[in-house]
N, C-alpha and C positions, 0 to 999 in steps of 0.2 A: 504494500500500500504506500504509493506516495500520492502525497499531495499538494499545492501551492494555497495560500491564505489568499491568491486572486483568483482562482478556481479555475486556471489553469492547468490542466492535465499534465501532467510526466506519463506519458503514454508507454506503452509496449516500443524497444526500439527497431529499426530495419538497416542500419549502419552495423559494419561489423569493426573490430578493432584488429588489425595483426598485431603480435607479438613475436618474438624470436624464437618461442615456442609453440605457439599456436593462433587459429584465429578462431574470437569470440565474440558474441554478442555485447553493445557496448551496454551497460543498464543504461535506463531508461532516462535518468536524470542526464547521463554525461552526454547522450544524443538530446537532450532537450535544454537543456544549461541556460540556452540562452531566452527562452521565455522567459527564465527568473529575475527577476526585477527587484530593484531596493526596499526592504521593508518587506517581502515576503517569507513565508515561515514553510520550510520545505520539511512536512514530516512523512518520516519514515518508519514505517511498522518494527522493521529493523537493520542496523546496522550491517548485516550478513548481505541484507538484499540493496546497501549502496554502491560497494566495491568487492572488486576480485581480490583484492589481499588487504594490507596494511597499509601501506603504499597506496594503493589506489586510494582508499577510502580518504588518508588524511588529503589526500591529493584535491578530491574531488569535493569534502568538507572545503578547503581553504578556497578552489574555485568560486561553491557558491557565497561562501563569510565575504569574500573580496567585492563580492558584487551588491553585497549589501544585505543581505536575505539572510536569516539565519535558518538551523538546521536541528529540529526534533528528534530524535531516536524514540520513540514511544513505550517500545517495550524496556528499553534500559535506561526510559525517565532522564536522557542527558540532553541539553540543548546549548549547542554551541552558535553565538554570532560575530558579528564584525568584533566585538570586545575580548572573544576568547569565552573562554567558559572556566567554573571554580576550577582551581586547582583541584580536587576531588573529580570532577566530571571532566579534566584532563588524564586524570591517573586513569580513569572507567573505560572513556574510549578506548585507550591506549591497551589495557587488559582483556579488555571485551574484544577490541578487532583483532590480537593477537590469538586470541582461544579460538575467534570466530575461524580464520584464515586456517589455526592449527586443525582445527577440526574437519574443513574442504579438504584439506591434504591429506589425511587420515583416511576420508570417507573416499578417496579417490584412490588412495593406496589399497585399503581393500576389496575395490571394487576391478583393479584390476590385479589382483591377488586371485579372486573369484574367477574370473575371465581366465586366467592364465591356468589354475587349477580343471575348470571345464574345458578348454581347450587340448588338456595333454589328455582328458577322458572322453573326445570326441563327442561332446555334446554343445558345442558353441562355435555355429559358424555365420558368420556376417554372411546374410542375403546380398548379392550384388545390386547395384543401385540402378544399372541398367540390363533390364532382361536381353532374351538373346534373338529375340525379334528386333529391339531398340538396337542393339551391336548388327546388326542385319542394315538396318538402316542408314545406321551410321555410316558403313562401310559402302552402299550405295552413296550416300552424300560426298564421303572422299572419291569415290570413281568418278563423279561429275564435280569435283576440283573445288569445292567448299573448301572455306578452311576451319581449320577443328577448333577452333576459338567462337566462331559463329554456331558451329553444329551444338558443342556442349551449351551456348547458351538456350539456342531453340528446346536440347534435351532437359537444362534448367539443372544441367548438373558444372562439375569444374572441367576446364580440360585435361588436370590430370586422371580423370573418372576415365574420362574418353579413352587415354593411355592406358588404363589398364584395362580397361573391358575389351579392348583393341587386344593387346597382350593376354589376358587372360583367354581370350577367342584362339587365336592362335596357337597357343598352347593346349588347348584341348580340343582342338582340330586335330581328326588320325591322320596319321604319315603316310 
């Protein structure tokens, strides 16, 4: 849940962020930032759903404090604005986004713990994202000199999807 005190939505976002390790969805405030306006009061159900880490969050707290708005946590009752917040609800953030962040990596750690365990017992295998009718087509589009930057978009997939359903086609094609 966010909200702005001008009834302004912080909507669902459609920007994505790359990272060095991955790319992700931006939340919803840091695609919208700029709605926020001076004197607005950004609350958030919780801390976990402002930022990807620790970092982010303080990141994207200072964004909106700079622009004048301050910033609710609701569930962990702290609200920081343009003046900072008590030294107590400095130590909270700080603890709370730190557990929060420890906790994603954790629940990410076993979740591909899980995955890696199912995988060696052959009960976990990723559906490909383009069936073999779509690789059919595909491969019709390159024979008529499209190029695969255009195809994966019409397919609404990446071009490296294209690459591998290409390569994975090929590869279980008999000799």
């Amino acid at each position: 849940m966010l909200q702005a005190s001008h009834s302004h939505s912080l909507g669902p976002a459609s920007d994505t962020t790359k990272t060095a390790k991955r790319t992700c969805k931006k939340p919803p405030n840091e695609v919208n930032s700029h709605n926020v306006r001076e004197s607005d009061t950004v609350r958030v159900a919780s801390m976990d759903r402002l930022g990807r880490d620790t970092r982010d969050l303080y990141n994207l707290v200072d964004e909106l404090t700079d622009k004048g708005a301050a910033v609710e946590f609701v569930n962990e009752r702290i609200t920081v604005d343009q003046q900072g917040s008590s030294p107590t609800d400095s130590l909270m953030l700080g603890i709370l986004a730190a557990f929060a962040e420890f906790e994603r990596r954790r629940i990410r750690e076993r979740q591909a713990e899980g995955i890696a365990i199912a995988k060696a017992e052959g009960k976990y295998a990723q559906h490909p994202k383009l069936s073999n009718d779509d690789v059919e087509q595909i491969r019709v589009l390159l024979d008529l000199g499209y190029p695969k930057t255009q195809i994966a978009k019409q397919f609404e997939v990446s071009r490296q999807t294209v690459y591998n359903a290409l390569r994975r086609e090929a590869f279980e094609a008999p000799s």
